[in-house]
C-alpha positions in Angstrom: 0.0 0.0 0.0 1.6 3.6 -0.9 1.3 6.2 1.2 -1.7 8.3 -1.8 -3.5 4.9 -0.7 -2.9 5.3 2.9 -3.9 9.1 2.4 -7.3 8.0 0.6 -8.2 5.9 3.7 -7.1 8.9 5.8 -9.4 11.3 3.8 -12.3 8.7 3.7 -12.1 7.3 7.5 -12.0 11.8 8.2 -15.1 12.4 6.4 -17.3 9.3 7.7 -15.6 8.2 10.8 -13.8 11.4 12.2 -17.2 13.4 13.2 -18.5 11.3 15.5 -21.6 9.7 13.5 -20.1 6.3 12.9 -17.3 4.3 15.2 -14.8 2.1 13.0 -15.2 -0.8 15.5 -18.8 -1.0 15.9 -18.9 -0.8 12.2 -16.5 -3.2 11.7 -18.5 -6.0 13.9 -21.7 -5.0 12.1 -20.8 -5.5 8.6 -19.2 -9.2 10.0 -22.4 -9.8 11.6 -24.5 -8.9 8.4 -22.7 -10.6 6.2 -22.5 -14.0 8.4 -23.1 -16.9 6.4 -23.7 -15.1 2.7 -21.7 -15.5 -0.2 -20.3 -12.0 -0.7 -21.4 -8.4 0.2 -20.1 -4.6 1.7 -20.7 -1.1 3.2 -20.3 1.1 0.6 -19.7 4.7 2.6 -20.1 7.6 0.1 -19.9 11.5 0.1 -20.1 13.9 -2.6 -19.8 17.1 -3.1 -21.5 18.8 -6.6 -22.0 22.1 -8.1 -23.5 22.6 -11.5 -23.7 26.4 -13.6 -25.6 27.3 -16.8 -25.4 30.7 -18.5 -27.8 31.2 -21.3 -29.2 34.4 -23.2 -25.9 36.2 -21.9 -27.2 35.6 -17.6 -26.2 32.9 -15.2 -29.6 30.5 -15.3 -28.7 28.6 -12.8 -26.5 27.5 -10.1 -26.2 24.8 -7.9 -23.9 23.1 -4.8 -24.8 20.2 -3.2 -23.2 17.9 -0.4 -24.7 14.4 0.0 -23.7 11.1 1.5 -24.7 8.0 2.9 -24.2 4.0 3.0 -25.3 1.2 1.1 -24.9 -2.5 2.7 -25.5 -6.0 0.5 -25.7 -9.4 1.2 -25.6 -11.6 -1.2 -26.5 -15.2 -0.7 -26.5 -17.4 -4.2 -28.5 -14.9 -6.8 -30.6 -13.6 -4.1 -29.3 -9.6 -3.0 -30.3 -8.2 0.2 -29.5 -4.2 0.1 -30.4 -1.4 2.4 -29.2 2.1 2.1 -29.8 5.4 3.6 -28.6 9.2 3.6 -27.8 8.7 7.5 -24.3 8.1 8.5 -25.3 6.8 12.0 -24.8 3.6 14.1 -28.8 2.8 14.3 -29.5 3.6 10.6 -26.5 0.9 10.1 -28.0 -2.0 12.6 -31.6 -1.6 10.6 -29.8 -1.6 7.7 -28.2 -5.1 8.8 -31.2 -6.4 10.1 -32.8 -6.3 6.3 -29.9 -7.3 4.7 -29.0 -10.8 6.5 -32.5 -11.9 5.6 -31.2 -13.3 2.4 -29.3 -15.6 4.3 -30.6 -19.2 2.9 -29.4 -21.0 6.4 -27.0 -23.5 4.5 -23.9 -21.3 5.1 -22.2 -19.6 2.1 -18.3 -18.6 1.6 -17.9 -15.4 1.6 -16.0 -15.0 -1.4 -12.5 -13.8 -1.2 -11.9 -10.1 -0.9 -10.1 -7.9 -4.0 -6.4 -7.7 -4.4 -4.7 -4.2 -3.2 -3.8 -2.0 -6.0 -1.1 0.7 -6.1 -1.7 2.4 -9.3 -3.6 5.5 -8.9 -5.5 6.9 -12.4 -6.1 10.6 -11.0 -5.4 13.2 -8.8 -7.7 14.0 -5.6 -7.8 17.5 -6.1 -11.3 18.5 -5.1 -12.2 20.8 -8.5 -15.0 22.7 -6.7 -13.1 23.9 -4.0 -9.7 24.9 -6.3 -11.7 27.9 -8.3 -13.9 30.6 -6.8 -17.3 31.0 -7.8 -17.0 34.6 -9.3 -13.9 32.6 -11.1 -16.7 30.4 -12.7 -18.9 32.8 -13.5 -16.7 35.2 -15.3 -15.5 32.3 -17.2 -18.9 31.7 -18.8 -19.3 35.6 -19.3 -16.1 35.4 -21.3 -16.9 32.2 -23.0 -20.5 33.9 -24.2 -18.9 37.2 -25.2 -16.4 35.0 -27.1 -18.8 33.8 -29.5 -20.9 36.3 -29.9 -18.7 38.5 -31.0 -17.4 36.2 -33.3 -20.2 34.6 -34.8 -22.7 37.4 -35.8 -24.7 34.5 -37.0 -25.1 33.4 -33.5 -28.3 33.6 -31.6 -28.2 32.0 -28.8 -25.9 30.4 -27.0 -25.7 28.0 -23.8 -22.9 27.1 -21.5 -22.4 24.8 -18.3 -19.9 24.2 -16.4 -20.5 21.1 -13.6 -17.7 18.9 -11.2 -18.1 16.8 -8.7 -15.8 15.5 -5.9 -17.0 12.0 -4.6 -15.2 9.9 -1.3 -16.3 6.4 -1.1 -15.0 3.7 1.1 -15.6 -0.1 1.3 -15.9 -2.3 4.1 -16.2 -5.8 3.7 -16.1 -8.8 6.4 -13.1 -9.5 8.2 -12.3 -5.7 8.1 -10.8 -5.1 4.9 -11.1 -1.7 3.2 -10.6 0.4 0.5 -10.7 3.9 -0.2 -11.0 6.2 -3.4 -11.2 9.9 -4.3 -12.3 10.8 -7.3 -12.7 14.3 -9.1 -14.7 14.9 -12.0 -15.1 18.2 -14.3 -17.1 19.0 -17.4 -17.4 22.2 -19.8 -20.1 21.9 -22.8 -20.7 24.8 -24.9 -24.0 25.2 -27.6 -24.6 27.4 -30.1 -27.7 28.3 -32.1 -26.6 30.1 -35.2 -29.6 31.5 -37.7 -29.0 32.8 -41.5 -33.0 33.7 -42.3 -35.8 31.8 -41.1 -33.1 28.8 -40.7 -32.0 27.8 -37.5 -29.3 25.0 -36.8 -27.6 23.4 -33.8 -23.8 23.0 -32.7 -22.7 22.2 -29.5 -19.5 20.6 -28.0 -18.1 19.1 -24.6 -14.8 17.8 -22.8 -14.5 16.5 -19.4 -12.1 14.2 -17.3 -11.1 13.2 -13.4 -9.2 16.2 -12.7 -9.6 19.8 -10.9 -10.7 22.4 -13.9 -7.3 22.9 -14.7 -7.2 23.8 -18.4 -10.2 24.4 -18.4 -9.8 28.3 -17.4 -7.3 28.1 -20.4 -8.3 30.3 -23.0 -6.9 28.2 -25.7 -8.5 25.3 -24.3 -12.0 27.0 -24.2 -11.5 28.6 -27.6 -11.2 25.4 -29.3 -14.6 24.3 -27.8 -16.5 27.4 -28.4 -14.8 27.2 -32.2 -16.3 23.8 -32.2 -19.7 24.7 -31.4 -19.9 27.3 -34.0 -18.2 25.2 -37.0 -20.9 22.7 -36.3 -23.7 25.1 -35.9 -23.0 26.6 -39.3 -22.2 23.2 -41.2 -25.7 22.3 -39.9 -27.1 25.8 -41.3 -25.7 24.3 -45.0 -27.2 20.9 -44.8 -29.6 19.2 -47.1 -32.4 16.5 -46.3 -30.1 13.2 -45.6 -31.2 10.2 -48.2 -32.6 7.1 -47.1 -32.1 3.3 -47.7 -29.0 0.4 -47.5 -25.4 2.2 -48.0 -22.2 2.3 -47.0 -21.7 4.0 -43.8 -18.4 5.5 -42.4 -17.9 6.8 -38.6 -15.3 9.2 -38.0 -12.9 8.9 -35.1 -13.8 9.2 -31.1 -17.3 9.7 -30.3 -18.9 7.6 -32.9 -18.0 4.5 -30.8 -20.7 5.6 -28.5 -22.5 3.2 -31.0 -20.8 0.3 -30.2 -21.1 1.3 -26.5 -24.6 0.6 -27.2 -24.9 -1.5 -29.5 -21.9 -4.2 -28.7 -21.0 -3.1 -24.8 -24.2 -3.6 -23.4 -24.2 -7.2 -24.7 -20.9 -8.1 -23.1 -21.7 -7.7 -19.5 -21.6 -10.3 -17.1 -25.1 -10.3 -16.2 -26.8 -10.5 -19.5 -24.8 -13.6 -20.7 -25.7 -15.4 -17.0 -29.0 -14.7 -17.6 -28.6 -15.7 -21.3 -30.5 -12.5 -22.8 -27.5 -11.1 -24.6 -27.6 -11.4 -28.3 -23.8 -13.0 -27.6 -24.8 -15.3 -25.3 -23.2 -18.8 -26.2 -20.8 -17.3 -28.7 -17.7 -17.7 -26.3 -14.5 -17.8 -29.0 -17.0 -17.5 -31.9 -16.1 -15.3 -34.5 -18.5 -12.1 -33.9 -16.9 -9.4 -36.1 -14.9 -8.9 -38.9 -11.2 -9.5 -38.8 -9.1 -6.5 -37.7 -12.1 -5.6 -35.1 -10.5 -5.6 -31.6 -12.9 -4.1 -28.8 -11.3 -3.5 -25.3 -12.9 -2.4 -21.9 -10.2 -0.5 -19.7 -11.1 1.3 -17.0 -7.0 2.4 -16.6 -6.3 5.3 -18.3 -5.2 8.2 -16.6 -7.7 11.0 -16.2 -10.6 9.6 -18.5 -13.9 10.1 -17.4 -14.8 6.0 -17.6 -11.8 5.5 -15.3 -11.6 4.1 -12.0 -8.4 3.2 -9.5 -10.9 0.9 -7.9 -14.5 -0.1 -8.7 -17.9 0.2 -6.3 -16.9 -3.1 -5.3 -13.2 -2.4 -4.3 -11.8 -4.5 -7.2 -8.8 -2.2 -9.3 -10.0 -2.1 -12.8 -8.1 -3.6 -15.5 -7.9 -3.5 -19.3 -10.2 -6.3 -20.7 -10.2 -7.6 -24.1 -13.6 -8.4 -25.4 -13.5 -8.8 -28.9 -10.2 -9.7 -30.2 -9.1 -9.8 -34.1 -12.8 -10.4 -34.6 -13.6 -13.1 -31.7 -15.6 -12.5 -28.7 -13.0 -13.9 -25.7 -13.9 -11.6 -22.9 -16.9 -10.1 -20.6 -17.0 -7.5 -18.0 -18.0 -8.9 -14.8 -18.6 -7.7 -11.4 -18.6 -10.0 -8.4 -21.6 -11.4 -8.2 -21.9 -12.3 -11.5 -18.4 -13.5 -12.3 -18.9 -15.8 -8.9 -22.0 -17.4 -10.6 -20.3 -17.8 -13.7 -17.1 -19.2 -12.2 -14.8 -16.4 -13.5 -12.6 -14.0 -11.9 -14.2 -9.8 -11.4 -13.0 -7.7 -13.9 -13.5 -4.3 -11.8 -16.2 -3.7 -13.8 -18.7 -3.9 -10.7 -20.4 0.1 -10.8 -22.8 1.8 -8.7 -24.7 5.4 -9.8 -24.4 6.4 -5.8 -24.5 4.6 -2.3 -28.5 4.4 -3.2 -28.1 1.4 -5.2 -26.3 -2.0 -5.7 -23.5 -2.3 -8.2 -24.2 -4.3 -11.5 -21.6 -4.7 -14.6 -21.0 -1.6 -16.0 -18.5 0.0 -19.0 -15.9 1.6 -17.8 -14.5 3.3 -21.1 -15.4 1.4 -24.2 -13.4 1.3 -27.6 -12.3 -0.2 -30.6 -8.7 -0.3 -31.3 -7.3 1.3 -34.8 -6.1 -0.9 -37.9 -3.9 0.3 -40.8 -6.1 2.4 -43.3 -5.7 6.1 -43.8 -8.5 7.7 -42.8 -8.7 9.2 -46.3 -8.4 5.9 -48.3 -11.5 4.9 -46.3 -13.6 8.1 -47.4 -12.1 7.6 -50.9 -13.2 3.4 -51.2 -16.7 4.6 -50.9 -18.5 5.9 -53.8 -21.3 6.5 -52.6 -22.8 7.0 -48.6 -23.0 8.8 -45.6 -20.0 9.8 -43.1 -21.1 10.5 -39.7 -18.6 12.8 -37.6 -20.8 13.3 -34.4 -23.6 11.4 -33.0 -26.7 12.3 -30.7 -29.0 10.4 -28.9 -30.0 6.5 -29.8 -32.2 3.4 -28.5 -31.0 -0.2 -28.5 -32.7 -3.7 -27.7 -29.9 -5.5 -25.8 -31.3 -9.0 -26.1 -31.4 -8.1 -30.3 -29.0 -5.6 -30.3 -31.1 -3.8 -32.5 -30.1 0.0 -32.8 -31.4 3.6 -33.9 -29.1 6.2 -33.5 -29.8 10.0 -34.9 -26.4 11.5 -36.4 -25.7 15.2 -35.4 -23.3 15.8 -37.9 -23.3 14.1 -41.3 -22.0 14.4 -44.9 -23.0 12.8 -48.0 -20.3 10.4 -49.8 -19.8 11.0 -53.5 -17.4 9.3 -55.3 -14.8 9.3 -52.8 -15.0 12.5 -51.9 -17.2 14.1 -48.4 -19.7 16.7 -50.3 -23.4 18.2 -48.6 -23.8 18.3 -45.0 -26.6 16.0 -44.5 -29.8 16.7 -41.6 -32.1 14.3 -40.3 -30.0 11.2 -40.6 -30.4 7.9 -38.7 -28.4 4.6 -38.4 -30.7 1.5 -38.1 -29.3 -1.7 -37.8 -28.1 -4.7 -35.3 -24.9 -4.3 -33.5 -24.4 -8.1 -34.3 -24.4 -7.7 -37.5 -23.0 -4.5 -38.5 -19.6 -5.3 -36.3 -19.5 -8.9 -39.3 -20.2 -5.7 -42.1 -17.0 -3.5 -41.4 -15.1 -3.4 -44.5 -12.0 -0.6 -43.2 -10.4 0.0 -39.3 -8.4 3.3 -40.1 -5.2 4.0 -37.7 -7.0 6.8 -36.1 -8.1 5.3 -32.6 -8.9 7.7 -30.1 -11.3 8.2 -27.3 -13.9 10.9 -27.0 -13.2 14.1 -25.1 -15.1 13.2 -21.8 -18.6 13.3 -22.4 -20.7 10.0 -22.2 -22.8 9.3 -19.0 -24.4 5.0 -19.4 -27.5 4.6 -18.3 -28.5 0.8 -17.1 -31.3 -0.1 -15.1 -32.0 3.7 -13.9 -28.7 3.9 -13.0 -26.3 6.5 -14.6 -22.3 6.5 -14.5 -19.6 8.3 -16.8 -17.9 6.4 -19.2 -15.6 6.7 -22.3 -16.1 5.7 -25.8 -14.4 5.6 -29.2 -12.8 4.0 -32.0 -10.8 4.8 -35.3 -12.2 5.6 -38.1 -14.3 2.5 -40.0 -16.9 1.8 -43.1 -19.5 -0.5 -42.3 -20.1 -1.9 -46.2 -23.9 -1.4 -45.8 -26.2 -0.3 -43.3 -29.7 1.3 -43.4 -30.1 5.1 -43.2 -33.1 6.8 -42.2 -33.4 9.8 -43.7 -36.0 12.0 -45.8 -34.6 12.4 -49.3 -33.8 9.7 -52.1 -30.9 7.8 -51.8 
């Protein structure tokens, strides 16, 4: 154990043991006595800290701060969960707690499984982002950011900035009194613009987040480039034409787009769908799923990124985990329950939204790896199609994998070359089938800037997405013109 480890358990054991509400011993003997004959379980101990601001029509909207926190305590006996939380950090909330949770006790003793291994590799700092920049700081950065555009952009009509962090402290208890502690910062910037020319109004809006204090944020460069963004897509939108419908090749650009095989792919690869056999990969174990050159990792280990995580809500460190490898599904993400039932190992994918609710398998950040094509031989195979650079909201039928996602920003294909701006464009399709229809992996991997919030069973969590540049060889467009 380092001494940042030590210092995490320091900051932790301050904040929900140093004021008095909870003692470390009587804890101790009342997470061993709730967990007592079960298979697995912990306290999960959380506080968070939260402030959110939003300028629009040149004012501050809005602007919140909040401080919550709380426990969480699971049993787990077989399949069966017992789990009892509460916003109280006190030793009677606790004992009611227990009293709930050990009835899933099934009276034939279980083995509590064995706890996570200690990690020493710490993805982020646990600077506390809130508390690093004054408010007026804040503010007058949107009033700058605003002015920025507007005087820019006479085009511009409105425009919408928010700046949010969070600073969340959870520890985890588990029988026999081992613990494990994590701070974790978390900052985001998104900037929209609505730009007019007539009685035409278009869209274009940007973000970029990751675990750090604001940091370059404040940078003018660094909020230049995003404002920039948001206007360059507001007036490509402004240029667009009616996108064309029907079976084509399709190319994603770089980064973001992989938020489609977050969906579409990511979903079907965790632990509890294939136990429960209603993933449209269950069974395929070392079956050929993709195309060759399609390689599709997990890894909640990279320094900074908004999926990442030193430890999971379980208290396993998260790893890289190959799912789809050269075109072969050989890996799931698995949190502890679910890897116990399938007799695998936890992947430290085990995520929680907050202290209010039981961890479940969850992405961490999600991507496909790059091959060998330039980007521009890929645009230049196709004769005709659609690119698609930016991508908004979708749906998707995990047992099918069926998909419909809406593309933000799109261009027409025509022989070779990117031509119109397209609007009102859709990709419809099966995640199963369009990862066997990739044609081109370009050698442009990268992630997206910090962004994507997963939601799973009413539970949301940041991630990470992304992937190189690809052409799917045909997949249906939804659109409004004549392909």
């Amino acid at each position: 154990m380092t001494a940042k480890d030590i210092n995490h358990l320091a900051t932790a054991d301050g904040l929900f043991f140093g004021k008095g509400a909870l003692d470390p011993r009587k804890t101790k003997k009342t997470v061993d006595e709730a967990l007592a004959g079960c298979d697995d379980g912990e306290l999960f101990l959380e506080y968070v800290k939260s402030e959110g601001l939003s300028f629009d029509d040149g004012k501050l909207k809005s602007a919140s701060y909040d401080t919550t926190q709380g426990f969480g305590l699971r049993a787990v006996s077989g399949e069966v969960t017992g789990f009892a939380h509460a916003s109280a950090l006190d030793e009677q909330a606790l004992k009611r707690a227990a009293a709930t949770v050990k009835q899933v006790r099934s009276g034939k003793g279980g083995t509590l499984g064995e706890s996570p291994r200690g990690t020493n590799q710490l993805l982020y700092s646990d600077d506390n982002p809130i508390d690093g920049e004054t408010f007026e700081k804040k503010v007058a950065l949107l009033q700058e950011i605003d002015a920025y555009i507007r005087g820019k952009e006479p085009k511009a009509r409105q425009v919408s900035i928010s700046l949010a962090a969070s600073w969340q402290v959870v520890e985890i208890i588990r029988a026999g009194g081992w613990r494990a502690a994590d701070v974790r910062p978390l900052v985001r910037l998104n900037v929209s613009v609505v730009c007019a020319d007539g009685d035409r109004m278009e869209t274009g809006s940007t973000g970029s987040g990751r675990r750090a204090a604001y940091g370059d944020i404040f940078n003018t460069d660094y909020w230049k480039r995003e404002a920039d963004e948001a206007i360059r897509q507001s007036l490509v939108n402004l240029e667009s034409v009616a996108a064309p419908a029907g079976e084509m090749p399709v190319v994603l650009g770089s980064g973001w787009s992989g938020v489609l095989w977050h969906e579409a792919v990511g979903h079907g690869l965790e632990g509890d769908f294939h136990r429960k056999k209603t993933s449209m990969f269950t069974k395929l174990m070392g079956e050929t799923v993709a195309s060759p050159g399609v390689t599709v990792v997990d890894d909640g280990t990279l320094a900074d990124r908004r999926g990442s995580l030193t430890i999971d809500d379980e208290g396993t460190p998260t790893q890289r985990n190959v799912l789809i490898e050269n075109g072969r599904l050989v890996g799931l993400m698995q949190d502890r329950m679910n890897a116990r039932l399938m007799g695998a190992k936890p992947t430290g994918n085990g995520r929680r939204q907050s202290h209010a609710y039981a961890p479940m398998p969850r992405m961490t950040n999600t991507f496909m790896l790059g091959g060998d094509k330039d980007p521009k031989e890929i645009i230049a195979s196709v004769k005709k199609g659609l690119y698609c650079a930016n991508f908004g909201g979708g749906q998707v039928d995990i047992v099918s994998g069926k998909f419909v996602f809406s593309v933000t920003e799109g261009y027409l294909i025509e022989d070779g070359k990117l031509t119109h701006p397209v609007k009102g464009a859709t990709l419809i399709g099966s995640g199963s089938q369009a990862l066997t229809k990739v044609g081109m992996v370009g050698n442009d991997s990268k992630l997206d800037p910090g962004i994507g919030t997963c939601g799973k069973d009413g539970q949301g969590v940041p991630v990470g997405v992304g992937q190189p540049t690809l052409r799917i060889d045909a997949l249906t467009v939804g659109g409004t013109a004549t392909a």
